[in-house]
VOSE-307164 format. One record per residue (C-alpha): x, y, z. Coordinates in nm, 2 decimals. Each point is the difference from the previous one (the first is absolute). Layout:
<atoms>
X;Y;Z
X;Y;Z
...
</atoms>
This chain:
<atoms>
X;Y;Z
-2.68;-3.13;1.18
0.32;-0.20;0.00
0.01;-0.01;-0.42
-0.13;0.45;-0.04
0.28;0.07;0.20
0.29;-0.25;-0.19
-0.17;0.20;-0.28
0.08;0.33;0.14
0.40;-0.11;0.07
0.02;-0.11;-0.32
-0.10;0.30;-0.15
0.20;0.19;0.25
0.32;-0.19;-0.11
-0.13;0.02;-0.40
-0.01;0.32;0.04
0.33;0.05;0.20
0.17;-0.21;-0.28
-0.15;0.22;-0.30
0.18;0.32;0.17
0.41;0.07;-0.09
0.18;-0.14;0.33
0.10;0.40;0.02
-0.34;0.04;0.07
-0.04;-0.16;0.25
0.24;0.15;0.24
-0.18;0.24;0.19
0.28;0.23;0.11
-0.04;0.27;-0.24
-0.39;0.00;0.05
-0.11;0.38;0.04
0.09;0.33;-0.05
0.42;0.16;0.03
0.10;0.39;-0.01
0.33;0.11;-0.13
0.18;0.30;-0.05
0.32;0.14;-0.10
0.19;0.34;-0.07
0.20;0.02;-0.31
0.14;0.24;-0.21
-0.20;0.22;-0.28
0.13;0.23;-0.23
0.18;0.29;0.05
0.04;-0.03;0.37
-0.31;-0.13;0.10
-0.09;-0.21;0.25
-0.30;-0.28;-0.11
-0.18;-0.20;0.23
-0.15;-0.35;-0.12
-0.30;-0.16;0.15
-0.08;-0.35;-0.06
-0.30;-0.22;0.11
0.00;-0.37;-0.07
-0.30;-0.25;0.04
0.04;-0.32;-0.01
-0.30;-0.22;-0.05
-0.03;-0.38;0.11
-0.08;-0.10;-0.39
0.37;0.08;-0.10
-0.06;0.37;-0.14
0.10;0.34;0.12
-0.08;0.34;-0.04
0.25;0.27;0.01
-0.01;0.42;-0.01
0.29;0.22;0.02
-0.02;0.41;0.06
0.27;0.21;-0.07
0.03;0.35;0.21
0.25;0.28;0.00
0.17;0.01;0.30
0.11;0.30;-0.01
0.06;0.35;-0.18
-0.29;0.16;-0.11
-0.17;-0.28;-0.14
0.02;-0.16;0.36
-0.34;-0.20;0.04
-0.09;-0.01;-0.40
-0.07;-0.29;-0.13
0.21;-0.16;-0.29
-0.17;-0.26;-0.11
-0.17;-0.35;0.12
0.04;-0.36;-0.16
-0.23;-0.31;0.09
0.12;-0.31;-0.06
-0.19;-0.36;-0.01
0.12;-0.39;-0.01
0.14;-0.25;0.14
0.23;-0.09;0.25
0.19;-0.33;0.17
0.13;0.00;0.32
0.31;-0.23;0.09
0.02;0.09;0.38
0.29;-0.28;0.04
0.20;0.17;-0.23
-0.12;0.38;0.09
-0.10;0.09;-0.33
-0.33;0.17;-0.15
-0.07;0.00;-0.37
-0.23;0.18;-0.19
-0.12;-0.02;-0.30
-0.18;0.34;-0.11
-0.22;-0.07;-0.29
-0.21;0.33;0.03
0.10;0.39;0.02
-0.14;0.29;0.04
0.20;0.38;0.04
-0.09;0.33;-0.01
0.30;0.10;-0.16
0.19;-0.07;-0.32
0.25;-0.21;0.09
0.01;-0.35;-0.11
-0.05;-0.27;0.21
0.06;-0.35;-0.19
-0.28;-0.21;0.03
0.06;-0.42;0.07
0.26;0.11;0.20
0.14;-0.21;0.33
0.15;0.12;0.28
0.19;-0.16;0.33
0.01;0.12;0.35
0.14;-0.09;0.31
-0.24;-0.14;0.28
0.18;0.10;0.37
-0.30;-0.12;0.23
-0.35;-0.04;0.04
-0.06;0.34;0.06
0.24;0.17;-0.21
0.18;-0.04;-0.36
0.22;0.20;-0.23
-0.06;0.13;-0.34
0.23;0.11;-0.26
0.01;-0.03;-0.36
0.23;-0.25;-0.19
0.14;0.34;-0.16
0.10;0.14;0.32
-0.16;0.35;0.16
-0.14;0.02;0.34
-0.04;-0.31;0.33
-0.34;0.07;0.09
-0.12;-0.19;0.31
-0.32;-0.12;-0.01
-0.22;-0.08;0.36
-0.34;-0.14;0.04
-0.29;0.24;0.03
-0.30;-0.21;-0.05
0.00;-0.39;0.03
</atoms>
């Protein structure tokens, strides 16, 4: 009994040791909701959804809507992207990375692929997005752990 279960540990810390250390940090583990207003063209009010899931295995998931706000558009849809990668966490420092090596959109516009990206972690239960090229804080809470 003694020698199954020093197998199981071992495999347990094999394993462990085979995942990036970013992995193993659980506090990004689930599902976050974002959103933001910012400004469209010609007046136009746009509202940004994001949702983020974070997997224990070191990848993420990621799709962004775009709605009018307002005008007569108000409710349409612009356009949706979905994102997958990677990401690290450094919660000492308060920074999340990701590295997006998959896109999809519904529009046109281009979206460079292999592309990383740096965020600021603010708590366990919260963290702020914004793009290395500026544009909108968007505050991300936990929905789904």
């Amino acid at each position: 009994m003694k020698t199954i279960r020093n197998k199981l540990i071992c495999t347990v810390i094999l394993s462990l040791a085979a995942l990036p250390a970013y992995a193993q940090d659980s506090a990004l583990f689930g599902i976050w909701r974002g959103e933001a207003m910012v400004p469209g063209t010609g007046g136009l009010e746009v509202i940004v959804s994001m949702r983020q899931i974070f997997r224990p295995d070191g990848h993420f998931n990621s799709i962004t809507e775009s709605r009018y706000a307002n005008g007569p558009t108000a409710g349409s849809m612009i356009g949706t992207l979905q994102e997958q990668g990677t990401y690290q966490a450094d919660p000492n420092q308060g920074v999340l990375s990701l590295h997006i090596e998959k896109h999809e959109s519904s529009s046109k516009t281009a979206v460079p692929t292999d592309q990383y990206d740096h965020y600021h972690l603010t708590s366990p239960d919260r963290f702020i997005m914004q793009s290395l090229e500026g544009g909108p804080l968007i505050a991300f809470v936990r929905a789904q752990q």
